[in-house]
N, C-alpha and C positions, 0 to 999 in steps of 0.2 A: 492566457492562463485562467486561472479558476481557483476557490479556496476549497480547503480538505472537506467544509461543510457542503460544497455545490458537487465534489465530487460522491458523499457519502449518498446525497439527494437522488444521482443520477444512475446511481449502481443499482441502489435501491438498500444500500449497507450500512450495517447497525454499525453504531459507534463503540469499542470496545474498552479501549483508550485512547489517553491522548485530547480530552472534550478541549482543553485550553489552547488545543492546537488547530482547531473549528476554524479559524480566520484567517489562518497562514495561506497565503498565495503561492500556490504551486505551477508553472510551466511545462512539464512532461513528466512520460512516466516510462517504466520500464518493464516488460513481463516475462517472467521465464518459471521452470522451478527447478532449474539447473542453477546452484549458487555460484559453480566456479563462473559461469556463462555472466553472471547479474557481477562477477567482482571484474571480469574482463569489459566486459562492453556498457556497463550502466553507469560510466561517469559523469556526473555533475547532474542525474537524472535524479529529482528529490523523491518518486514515489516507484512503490514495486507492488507489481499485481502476481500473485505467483499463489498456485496450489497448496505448495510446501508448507504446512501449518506444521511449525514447528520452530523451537528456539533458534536455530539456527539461522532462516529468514529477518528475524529481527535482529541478530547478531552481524550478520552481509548488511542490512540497511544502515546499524550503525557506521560501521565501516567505512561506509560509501558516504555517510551524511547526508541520510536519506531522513525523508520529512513525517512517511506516512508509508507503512505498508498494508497493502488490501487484500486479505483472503479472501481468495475464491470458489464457486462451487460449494457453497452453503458448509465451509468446513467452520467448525465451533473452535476456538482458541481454546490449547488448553490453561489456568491458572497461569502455572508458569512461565507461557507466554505472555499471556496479558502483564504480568508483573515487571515479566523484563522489557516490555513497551513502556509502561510507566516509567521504572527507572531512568530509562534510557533518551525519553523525551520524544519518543515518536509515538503517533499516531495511526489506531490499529483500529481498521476496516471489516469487516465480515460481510460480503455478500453473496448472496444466491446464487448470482448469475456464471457463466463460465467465464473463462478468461479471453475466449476471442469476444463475447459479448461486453461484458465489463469495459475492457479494451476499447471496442468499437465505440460503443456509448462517450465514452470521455474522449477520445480522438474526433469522433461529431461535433460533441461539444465544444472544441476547440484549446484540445488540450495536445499538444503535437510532437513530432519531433522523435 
């Protein structure tokens, strides 16, 4: 595993929300930006890497009791998302990179499963 701050490192991803959540050790992740796909197959999976910038991603992450969701492809959160990270207790990613690369990077790193 890896903390959300080695993951934000490796992406190369700004921290949006979530900074108290820096330490938490995470195990696997999951990517898609089909939400039904992330509530069917992404269990016990604490991170999502998915396109879908939008409330809803962070509303599927809570659900699932997810630790940390990552935007990908340089998408900018809007407020309202950020806000409902905040509340919500998860931690919210913003990177550049795509999703098979973001992906590939943290499955190198040793983030599996």
């Amino acid at each position: 595993g890896m903390t959300i701050r080695e993951m934000a490192r490796l992406t190369m991803a700004r921290v949006c929300a979530g900074e108290e959540l820096l330490e938490e050790q995470v195990d696997s992740a999951f990517s898609s930006d089909m939400m039904s796909d992330v509530l069917a197959y992404a269990k016990d999976q604490p991170v999502l890497l998915t396109g879908l910038n939008n409330p809803q991603a962070v509303r599927t992450a809570l659900m699932l009791d997810m630790r940390c969701v990552i935007f990908v492809r340089g998408k900018d959160p809007a407020e309202a998302v950020v806000d409902l990270a905040r509340q919500s207790g998860i931690a919210l990613l913003a990177t550049p990179l795509t999703m098979y690369e973001a992906g590939g990077r943290l499955y190198a790193a040793g983030l599996h499963r």
